[in-house]
C-alpha positions in Angstrom: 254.6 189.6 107.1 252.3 187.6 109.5 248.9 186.7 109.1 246.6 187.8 111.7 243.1 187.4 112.7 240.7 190.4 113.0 237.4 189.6 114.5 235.3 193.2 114.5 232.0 193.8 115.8 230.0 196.6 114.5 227.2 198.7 115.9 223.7 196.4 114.9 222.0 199.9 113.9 224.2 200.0 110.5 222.2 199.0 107.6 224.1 196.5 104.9 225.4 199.0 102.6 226.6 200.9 106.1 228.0 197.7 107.2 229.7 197.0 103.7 231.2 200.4 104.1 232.6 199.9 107.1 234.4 196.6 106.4 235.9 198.7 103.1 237.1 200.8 105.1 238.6 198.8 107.0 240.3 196.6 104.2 241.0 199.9 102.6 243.7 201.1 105.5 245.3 197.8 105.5 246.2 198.2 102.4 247.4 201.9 103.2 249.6 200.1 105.9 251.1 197.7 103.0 249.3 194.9 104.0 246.8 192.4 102.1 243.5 191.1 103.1 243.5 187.2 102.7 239.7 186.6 103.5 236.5 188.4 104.7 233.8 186.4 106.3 230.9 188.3 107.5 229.0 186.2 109.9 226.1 188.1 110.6 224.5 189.8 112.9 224.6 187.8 116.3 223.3 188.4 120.2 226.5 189.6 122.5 227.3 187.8 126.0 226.6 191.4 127.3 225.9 194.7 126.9 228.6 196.9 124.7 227.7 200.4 124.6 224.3 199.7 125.4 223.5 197.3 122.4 222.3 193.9 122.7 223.9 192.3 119.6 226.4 193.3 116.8 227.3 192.2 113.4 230.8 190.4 113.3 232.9 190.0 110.5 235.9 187.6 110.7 239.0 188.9 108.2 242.3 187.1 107.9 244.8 190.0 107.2 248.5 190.3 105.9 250.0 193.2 107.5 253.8 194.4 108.7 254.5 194.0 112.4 255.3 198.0 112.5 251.7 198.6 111.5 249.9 197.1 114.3 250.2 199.6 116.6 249.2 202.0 114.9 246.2 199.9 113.0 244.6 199.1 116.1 244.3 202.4 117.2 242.7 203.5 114.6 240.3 200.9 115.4 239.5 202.1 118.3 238.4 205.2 117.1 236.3 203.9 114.3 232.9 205.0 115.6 231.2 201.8 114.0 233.3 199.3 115.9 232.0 198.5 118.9 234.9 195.5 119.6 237.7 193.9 117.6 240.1 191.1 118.6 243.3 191.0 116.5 245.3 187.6 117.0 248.2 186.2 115.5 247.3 182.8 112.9 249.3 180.4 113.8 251.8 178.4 111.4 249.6 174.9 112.0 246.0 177.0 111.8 247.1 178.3 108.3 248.4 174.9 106.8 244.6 173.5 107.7 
């Protein structure tokens, strides 16, 4: 398995136990997809280049994931239909970003 990046950003109207929720959730159908969550970093709530949806700004949250290349399809359409996401970017970890 790969390691991947997953940078989310969720609707600024959740509150933290909402927000803490929603990141579960999320960790919680990796694991369904026999992957493994390596780290979870959530930065905060921060202002957005532009509108998305019609909000302002958006709490991110940065996860390095474990998870089999079959999956991704799959995983990232589910994302796309989690209400509570308003964007994610899912990138492949490099070999030399991994060793630092």
């Amino acid at each position: 398995m790969k390691n991947y990046e997953l940078l989310t950003v969720f609707k600024p109207s959740l509150d933290s136990e909402e927000l803490d929720k929603a990141v579960e959730k999320i960790t919680e159908e990796i694991t369904s997809y026999q992957g493994s969550v390596v780290s979870i970093d959530k930065m905060g709530r921060k202002k957005l280049a532009y509108d998305v949806q019609g909000y302002r700004d958006g709490f991110f949250a940065n996860l390095i994931v474990s998870v089999p290349a079959e999956s991704i399809v799959e995983f990232k359409r589910n994302l796309k239909l989690n209400d509570n996401v308003l964007r994610f970017m899912f990138l492949e970890v490099s070999k030399k970003a991994q060793t630092v």
